[in-house]
N, C-alpha and C positions, 0 to 999 in steps of 0.2 A: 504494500500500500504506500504510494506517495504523500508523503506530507508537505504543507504546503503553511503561508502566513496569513491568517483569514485579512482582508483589508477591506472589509465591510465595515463603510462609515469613513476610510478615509479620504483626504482630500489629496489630492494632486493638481496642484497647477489651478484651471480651472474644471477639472472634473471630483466628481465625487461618485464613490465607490457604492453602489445600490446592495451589488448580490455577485454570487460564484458564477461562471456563465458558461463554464465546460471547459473543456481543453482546447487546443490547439492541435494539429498535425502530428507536433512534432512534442507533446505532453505537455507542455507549457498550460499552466491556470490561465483562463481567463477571465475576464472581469466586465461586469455590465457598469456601465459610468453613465450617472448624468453632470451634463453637460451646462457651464452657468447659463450658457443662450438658451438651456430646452431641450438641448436633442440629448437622446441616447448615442452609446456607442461601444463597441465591446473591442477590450484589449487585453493585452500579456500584461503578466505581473511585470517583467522583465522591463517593459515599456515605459511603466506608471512608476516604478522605482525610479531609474534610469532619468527619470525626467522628456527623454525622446517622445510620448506622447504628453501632449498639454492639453489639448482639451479633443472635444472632437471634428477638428479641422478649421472652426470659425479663427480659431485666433490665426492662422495662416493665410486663410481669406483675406481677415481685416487687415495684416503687415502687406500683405499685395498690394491690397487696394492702397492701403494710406502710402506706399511708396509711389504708386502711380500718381497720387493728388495732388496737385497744386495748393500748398499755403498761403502761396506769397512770400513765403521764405524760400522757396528750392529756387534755382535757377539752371545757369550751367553752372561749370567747376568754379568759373573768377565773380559769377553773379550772386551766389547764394550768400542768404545773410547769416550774418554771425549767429546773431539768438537760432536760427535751425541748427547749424552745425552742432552749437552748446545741448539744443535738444537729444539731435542724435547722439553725440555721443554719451549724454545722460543715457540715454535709454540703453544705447551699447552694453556700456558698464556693468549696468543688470541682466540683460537679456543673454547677451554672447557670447556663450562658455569658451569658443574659440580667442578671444581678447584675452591677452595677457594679464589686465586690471580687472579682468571680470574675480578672479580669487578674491579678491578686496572689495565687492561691492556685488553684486549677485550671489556669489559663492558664499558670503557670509548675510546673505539673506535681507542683500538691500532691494528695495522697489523701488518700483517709478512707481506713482498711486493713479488708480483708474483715471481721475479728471486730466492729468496729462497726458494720458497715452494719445489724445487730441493735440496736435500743434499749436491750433488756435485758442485753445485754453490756456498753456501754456505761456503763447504770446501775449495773451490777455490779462494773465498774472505777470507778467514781467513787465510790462508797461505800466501798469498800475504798483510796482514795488521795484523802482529806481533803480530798471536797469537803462545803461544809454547806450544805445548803439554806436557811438563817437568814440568810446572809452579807448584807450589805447589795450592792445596786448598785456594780459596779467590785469590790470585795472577793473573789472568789471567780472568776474567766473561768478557760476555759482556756489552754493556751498550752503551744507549743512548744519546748520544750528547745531546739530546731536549726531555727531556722527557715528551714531549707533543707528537713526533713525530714515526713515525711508527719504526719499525725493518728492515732496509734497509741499503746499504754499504754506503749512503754518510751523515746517520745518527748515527751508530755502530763506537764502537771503542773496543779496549780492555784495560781494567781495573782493579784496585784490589778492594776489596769491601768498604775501604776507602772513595776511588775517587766514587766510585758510592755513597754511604752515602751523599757524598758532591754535589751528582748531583741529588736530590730529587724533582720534582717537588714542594717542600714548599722552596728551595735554587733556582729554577732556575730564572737566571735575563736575560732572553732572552724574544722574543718579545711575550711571554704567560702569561696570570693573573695569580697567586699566590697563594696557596692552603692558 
């Protein structure tokens, strides 16, 4: 008899683990997930550990689609504005286990928070919380109040790379243990 680790009730990503859903070809448990958008979908434990399955397909969708969309930030290589670039690679950091800095910020369970995963949210909170698109080089990054804490408007500020230095989690004396 195969044994196996029940994961009914756990979350992955954006799925959540319903029921046991049979095996696979090749013995592998399967798993019946629902889905934050709604849908069902059934996968390997192998997958839902692994991280390789996140939900059931929409969040792949949605990265398509938002890379084919016009912000008003993208342009070509010399036209795109700053505040996108600082977006993407915000979200890099979390998202791309492939990124060297991802260890430091995804890997240690930082997010980006739903209302940014939108550009124009994003640009909408940064306009309104003194970012300046003039700013020189280093004068202007974002940065995390807690740098324990996710990429979100009531934890972002804007910074020069200084103040960020100074906000390291091996400096921070907030209510997080101490690198």
């Amino acid at each position: 008899m195969y044994h196996f680790n029940d994961l009914t009730g756990m979350r992955f990503n954006r799925l959540l683990v319903v029921e046991k859903g049979g095996r696979s070809n090749d013995r592998h448990v399967l798993w019946l997930c629902k889905c934050d958008c709604g849908n069902e979908t059934i996968t390997a434990s192998r997958d839902l550990i692994s991280g390789h399955t996140q939900s059931c397909g929409c969040y792949n969708k949605e990265m398509t689609s938002l890379a084919r969309t016009k912000h008003g930030g993208r342009g070509n290589h010399k036209n795109t504005e700053r505040l996108y670039k600082i977006w993407v690679d915000m979200r890099r950091r979390c998202n791309d286990k492939e990124l060297k800095s991802y260890k430091y910020y995804g890997g240690l369970g930082v997010k980006v928070c739903n209302e940014w995963e939108n550009y124009s949210s994003f640009r909408a909170w940064a306009s309104g919380n003194g970012y300046d698109e003039k700013a020189q080089k280093g004068e202007c990054t974002i940065d995390r109040i807690n740098p324990y804490g996710d990429y979100c408007p009531n934890n972002c500020r804007w910074a020069t790379v200084a103040e960020q230095n100074r906000n390291q989690r091996r400096h921070y004396k907030g209510g997080e243990p101490h690198d």
